[in-house]
One Martini backbone bead per residue (centre of mass of N, CA, C, O) as a GRO file, in nm:
protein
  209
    1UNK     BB    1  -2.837  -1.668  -5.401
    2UNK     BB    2  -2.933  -1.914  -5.482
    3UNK     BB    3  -3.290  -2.027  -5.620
    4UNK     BB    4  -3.233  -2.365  -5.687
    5UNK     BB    5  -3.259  -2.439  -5.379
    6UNK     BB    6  -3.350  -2.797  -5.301
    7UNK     BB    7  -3.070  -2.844  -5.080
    8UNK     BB    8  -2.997  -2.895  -4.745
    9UNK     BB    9  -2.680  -2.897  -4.630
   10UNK     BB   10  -2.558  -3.003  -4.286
   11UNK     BB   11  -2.353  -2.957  -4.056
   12UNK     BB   12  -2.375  -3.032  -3.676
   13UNK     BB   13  -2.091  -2.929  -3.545
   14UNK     BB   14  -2.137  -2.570  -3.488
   15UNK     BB   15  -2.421  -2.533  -3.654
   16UNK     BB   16  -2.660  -2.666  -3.446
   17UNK     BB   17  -2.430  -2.736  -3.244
   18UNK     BB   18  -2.280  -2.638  -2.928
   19UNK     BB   19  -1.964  -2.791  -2.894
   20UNK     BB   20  -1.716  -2.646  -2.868
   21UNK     BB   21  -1.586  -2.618  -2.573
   22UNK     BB   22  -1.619  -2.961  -2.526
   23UNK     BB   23  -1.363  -3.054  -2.688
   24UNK     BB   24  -1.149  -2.948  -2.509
   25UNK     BB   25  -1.188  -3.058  -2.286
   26UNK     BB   26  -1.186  -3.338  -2.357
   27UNK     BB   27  -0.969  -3.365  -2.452
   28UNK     BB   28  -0.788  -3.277  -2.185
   29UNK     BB   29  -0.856  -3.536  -2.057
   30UNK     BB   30  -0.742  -3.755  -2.214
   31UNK     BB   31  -0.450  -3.677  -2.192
   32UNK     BB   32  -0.412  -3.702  -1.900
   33UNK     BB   33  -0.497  -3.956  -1.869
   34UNK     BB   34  -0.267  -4.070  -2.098
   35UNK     BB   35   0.001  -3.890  -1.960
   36UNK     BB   36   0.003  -3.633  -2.106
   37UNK     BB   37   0.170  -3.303  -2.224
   38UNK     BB   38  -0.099  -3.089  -2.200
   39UNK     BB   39  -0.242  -2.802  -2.260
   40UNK     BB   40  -0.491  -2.553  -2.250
   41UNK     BB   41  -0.426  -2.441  -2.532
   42UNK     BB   42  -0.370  -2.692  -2.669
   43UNK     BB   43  -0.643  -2.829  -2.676
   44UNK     BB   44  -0.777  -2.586  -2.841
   45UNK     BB   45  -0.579  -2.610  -3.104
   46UNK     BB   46  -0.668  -2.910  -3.144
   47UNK     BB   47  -0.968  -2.910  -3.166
   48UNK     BB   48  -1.000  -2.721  -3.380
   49UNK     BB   49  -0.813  -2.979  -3.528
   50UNK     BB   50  -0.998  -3.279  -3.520
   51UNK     BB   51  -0.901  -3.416  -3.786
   52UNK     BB   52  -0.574  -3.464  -3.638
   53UNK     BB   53  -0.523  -3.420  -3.322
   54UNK     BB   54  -0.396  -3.698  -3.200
   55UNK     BB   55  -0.124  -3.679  -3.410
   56UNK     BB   56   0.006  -3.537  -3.210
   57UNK     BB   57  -0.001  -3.706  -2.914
   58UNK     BB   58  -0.041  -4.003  -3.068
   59UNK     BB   59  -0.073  -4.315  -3.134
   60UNK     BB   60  -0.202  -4.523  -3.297
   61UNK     BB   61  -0.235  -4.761  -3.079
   62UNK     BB   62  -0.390  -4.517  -2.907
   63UNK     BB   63  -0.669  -4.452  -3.032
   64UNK     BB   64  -0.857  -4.643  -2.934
   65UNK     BB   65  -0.815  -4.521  -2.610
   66UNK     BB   66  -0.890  -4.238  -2.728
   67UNK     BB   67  -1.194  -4.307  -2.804
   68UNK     BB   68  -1.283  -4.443  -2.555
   69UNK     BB   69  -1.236  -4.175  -2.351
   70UNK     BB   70  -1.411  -3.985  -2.515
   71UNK     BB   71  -1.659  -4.101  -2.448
   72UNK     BB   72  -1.683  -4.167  -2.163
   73UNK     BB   73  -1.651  -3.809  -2.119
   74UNK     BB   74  -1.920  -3.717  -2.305
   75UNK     BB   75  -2.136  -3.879  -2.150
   76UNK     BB   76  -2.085  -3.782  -1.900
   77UNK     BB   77  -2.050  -3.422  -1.909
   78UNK     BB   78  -2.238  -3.430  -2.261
   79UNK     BB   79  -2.470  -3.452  -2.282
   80UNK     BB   80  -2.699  -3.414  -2.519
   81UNK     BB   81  -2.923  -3.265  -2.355
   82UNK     BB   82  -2.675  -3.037  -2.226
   83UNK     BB   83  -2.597  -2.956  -2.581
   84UNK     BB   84  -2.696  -2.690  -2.741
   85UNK     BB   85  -2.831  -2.492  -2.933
   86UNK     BB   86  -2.835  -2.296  -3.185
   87UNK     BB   87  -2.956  -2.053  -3.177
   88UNK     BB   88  -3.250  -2.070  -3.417
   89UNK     BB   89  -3.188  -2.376  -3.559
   90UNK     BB   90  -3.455  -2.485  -3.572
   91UNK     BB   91  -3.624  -2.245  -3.691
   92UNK     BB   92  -3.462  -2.252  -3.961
   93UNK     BB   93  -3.533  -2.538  -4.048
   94UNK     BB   94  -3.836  -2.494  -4.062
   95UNK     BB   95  -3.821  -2.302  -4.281
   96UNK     BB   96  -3.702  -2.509  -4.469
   97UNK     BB   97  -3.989  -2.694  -4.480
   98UNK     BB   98  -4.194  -2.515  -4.574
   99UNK     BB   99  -4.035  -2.461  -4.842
  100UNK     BB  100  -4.010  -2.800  -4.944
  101UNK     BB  101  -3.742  -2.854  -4.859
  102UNK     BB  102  -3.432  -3.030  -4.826
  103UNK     BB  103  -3.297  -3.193  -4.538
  104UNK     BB  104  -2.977  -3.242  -4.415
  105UNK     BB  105  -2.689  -3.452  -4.299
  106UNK     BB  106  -2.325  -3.410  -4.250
  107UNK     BB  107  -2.130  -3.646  -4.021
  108UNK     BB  108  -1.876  -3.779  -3.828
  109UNK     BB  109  -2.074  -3.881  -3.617
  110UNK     BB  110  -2.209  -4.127  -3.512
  111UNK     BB  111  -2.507  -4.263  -3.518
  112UNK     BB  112  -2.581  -4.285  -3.226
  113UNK     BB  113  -2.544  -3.966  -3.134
  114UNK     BB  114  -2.709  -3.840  -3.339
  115UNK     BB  115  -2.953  -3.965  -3.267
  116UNK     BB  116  -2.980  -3.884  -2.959
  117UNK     BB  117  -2.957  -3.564  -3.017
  118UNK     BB  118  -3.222  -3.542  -3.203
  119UNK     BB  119  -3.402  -3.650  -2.975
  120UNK     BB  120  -3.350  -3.454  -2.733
  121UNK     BB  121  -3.414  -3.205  -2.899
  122UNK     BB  122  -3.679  -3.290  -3.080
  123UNK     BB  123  -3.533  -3.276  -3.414
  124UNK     BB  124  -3.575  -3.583  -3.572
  125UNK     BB  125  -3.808  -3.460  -3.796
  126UNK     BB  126  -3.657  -3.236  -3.950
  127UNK     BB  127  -3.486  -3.476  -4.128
  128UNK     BB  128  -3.484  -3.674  -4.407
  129UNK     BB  129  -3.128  -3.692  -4.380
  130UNK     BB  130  -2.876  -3.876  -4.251
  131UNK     BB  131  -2.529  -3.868  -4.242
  132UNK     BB  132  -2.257  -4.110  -4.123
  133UNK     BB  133  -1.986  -4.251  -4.082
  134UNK     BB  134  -2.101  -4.566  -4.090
  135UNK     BB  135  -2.194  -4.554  -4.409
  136UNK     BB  136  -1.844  -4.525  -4.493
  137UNK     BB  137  -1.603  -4.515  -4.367
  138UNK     BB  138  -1.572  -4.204  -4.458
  139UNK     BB  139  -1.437  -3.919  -4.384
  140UNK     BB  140  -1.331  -3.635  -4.354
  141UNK     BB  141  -1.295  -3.498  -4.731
  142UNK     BB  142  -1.474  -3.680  -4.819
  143UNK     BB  143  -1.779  -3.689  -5.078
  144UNK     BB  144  -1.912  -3.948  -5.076
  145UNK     BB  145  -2.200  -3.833  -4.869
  146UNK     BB  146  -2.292  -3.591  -5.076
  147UNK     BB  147  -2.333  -3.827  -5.321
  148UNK     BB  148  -2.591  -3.971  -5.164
  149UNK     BB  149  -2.747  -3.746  -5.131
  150UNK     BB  150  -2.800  -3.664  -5.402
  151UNK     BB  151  -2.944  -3.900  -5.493
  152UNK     BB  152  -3.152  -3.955  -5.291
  153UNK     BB  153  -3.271  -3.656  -5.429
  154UNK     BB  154  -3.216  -3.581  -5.701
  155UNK     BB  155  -2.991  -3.402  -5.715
  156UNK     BB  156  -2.784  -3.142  -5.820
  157UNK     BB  157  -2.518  -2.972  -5.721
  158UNK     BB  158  -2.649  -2.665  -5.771
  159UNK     BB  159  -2.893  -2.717  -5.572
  160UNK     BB  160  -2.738  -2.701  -5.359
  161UNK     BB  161  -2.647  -2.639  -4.984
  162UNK     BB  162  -2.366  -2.594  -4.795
  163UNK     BB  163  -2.302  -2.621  -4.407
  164UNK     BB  164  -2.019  -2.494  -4.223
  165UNK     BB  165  -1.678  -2.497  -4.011
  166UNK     BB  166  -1.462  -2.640  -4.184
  167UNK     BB  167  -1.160  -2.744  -4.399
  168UNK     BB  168  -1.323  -3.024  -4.491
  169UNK     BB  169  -1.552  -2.935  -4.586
  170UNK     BB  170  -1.459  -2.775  -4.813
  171UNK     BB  171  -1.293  -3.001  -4.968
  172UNK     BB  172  -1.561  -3.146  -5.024
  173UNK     BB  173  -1.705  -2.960  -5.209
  174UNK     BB  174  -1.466  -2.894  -5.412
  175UNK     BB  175  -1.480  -3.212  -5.500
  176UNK     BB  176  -1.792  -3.097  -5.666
  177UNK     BB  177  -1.876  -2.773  -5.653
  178UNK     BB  178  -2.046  -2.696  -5.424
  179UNK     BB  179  -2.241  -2.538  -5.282
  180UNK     BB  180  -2.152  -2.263  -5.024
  181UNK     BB  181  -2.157  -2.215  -4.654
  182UNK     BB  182  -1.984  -2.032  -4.380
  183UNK     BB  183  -1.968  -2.053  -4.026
  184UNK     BB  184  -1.912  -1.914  -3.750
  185UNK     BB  185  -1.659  -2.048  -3.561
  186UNK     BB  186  -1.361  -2.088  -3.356
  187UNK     BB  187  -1.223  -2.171  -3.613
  188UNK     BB  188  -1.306  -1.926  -3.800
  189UNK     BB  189  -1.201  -1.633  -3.838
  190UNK     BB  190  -1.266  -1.339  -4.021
  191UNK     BB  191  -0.954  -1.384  -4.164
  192UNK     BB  192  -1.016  -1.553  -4.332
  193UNK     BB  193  -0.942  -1.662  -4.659
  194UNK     BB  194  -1.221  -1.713  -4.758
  195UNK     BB  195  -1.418  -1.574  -5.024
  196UNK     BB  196  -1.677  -1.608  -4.966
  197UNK     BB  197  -1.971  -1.640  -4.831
  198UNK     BB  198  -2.090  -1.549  -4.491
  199UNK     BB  199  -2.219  -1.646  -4.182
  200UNK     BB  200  -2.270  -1.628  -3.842
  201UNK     BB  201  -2.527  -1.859  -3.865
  202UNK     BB  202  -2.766  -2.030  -3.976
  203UNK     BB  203  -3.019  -1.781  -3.889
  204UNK     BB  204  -2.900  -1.593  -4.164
  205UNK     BB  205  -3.025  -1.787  -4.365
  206UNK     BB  206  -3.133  -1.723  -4.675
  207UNK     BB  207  -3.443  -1.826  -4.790
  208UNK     BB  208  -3.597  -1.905  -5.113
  209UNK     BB  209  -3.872  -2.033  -5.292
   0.00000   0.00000   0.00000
């Protein structure tokens, strides 16, 4: 691995944070409430690819109100409080801020959810900088968010490391050349294709000063 790495970006669901399986939960209420006709092994294949997961089943025109029900289903059921960080994830975060490393997010999360998420878990003094959707309005996988972060810390592309765990990540990456490590989670099984360096969640990523 680079050892000229002085900038870590982080995805932040099934990253950071243990998301993976109130995903489907929440699919698969949403789609219930909206009389939608969709299965238990469904919701868990939509939303393994929840960055287009909706237009298998529902019109434009009912995005905002399916978007409305996942929020008000997701603090119901899966507050901030009570989803779990990654083990070992805290710890590993704090290993790379002792040696003096950038540490960042990079999240389609809202900025009101991340910010949440990171005081439940008094972790939000942890990164030096955080971007969501919030700030440009453009999903991943636009590389948008990883240039603003690159400028903020005057950081070359080289110096970077992305972690991450689905294939807009991924995208987003390769159309800057940015390194990059991805993290087993449910979405991405040993099979998959990408040849890169993998490791199987964040506290096995080595850090070198």
């Amino acid at each position: 691995m680079n050892h000229k790495v002085n900038t870590y970006i982080f995805d932040f669901d099934w990253v950071i944070i243990d998301t993976a399986k109130k995903f489907a939960e929440i699919f698969f209420e949403v789609a219930t409430r909206m009389w939608k006709k969709v299965t238990w092994e469904e919701a868990q294949y939509y939303s393994q690819n929840r960055h287009t997961s909706y237009e298998f089943f529902i019109t434009p025109e009912e995005r905002k109100i399916a978007n409305r029900l996942y929020q008000e289903i997701e603090e119901e059921k899966f507050p901030a409080s009570k989803t779990p960080l990654i083990t070992g994830a805290k710890e590993k975060i704090e290993e790379i801020l002792n040696q003096n490393k950038n540490v960042a997010i990079f999240t389609d999360r809202s900025r009101k959810s991340l910010d949440e998420t990171l005081l439940a878990h008094q972790i939000n003094h942890l990164f030096d900088h955080t971007i969501t959707m919030c700030c440009t309005w453009e999903k991943k996988p636009s590389p948008t968010w990883l240039i603003h972060i690159l400028q903020r810390f005057w950081t070359p592309v080289e110096n970077c490391l992305y972690t991450w765990d689905t294939h807009v990540d991924l995208k987003a990456a390769q159309a800057l050349e940015m390194p990059f490590v991805w993290v087993l989670s449910w979405v991405n099984k040993p099979k998959d294709w990408w040849e890169h360096f993998h490791i199987p969640d964040i506290t096995h990523l080595k850090v070198k000063s």
